[in-house]
C-alpha positions in Angstrom: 133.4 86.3 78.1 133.2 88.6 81.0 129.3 88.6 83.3 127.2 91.6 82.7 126.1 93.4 85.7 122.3 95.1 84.8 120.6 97.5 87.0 117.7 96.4 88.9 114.1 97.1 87.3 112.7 99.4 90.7 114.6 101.5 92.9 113.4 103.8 95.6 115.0 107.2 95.8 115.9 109.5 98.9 116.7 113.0 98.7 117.3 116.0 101.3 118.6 119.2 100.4 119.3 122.0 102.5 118.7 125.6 100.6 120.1 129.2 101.3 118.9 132.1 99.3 121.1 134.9 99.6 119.3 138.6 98.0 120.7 141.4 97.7 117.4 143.0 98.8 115.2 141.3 100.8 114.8 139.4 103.8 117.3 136.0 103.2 115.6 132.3 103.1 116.7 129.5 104.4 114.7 125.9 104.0 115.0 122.1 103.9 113.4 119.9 100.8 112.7 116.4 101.0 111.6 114.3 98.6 110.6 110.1 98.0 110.3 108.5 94.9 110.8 105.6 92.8 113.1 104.4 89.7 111.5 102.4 87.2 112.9 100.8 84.4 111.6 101.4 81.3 114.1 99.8 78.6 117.9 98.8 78.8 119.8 101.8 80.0 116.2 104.1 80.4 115.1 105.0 83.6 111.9 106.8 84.9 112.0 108.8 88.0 109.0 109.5 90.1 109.2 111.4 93.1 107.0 113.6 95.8 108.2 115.7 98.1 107.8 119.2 100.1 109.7 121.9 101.1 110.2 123.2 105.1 110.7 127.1 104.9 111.1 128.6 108.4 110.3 132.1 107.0 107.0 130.8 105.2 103.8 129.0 106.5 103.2 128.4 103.0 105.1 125.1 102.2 104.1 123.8 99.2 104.2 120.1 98.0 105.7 119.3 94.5 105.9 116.3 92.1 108.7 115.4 90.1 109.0 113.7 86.9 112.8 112.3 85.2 113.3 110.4 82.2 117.0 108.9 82.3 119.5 107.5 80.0 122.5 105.4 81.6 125.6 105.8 78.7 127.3 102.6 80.6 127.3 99.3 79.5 128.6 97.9 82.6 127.3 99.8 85.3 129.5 100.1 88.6 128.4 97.2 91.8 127.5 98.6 94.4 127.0 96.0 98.1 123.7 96.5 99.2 123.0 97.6 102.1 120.1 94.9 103.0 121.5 91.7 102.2 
């Protein structure tokens, strides 16, 4: 009988994203968006995604911060191993 691998129960997310709007008419936008969050599991294979971040617009002094909320379903029953990074 082959080990089953399950996904941890918290997880802390990280996410940048760099964003170019391109108008046909208009001044064009460029910004960064960064965001932090957490992964909680909820059930086996549901996840729940919590995250805050903000948005750094060079053309706009008025950056706004958001809030995101994710429910998640993971298909696999044997999720890939990844080596962590602090062990």
């Amino acid at each position: 009988m082959a080990e089953r691998i399950s996904g941890a129960d918290a997880s802390l997310l990280g996410e940048v994203a760099y964003i170019e709007h391109d108008r046909d008419r208009g001044m064009d936008e460029e910004s960064m968006r960064y965001s932090l969050g957490f992964q909680f599991k909820v059930a086996e294979g549901l996840y729940l995604n919590l995250s805050e971040g903000t948005e750094d617009s060079g053309t706009d002094d008025n950056d706004e911060v958001f809030i995101g909320l994710r429910l998640s379903y993971s298909f696999s029953d044997n999720p890939a191993e990844f080596k962590s990074l602090f062990k």
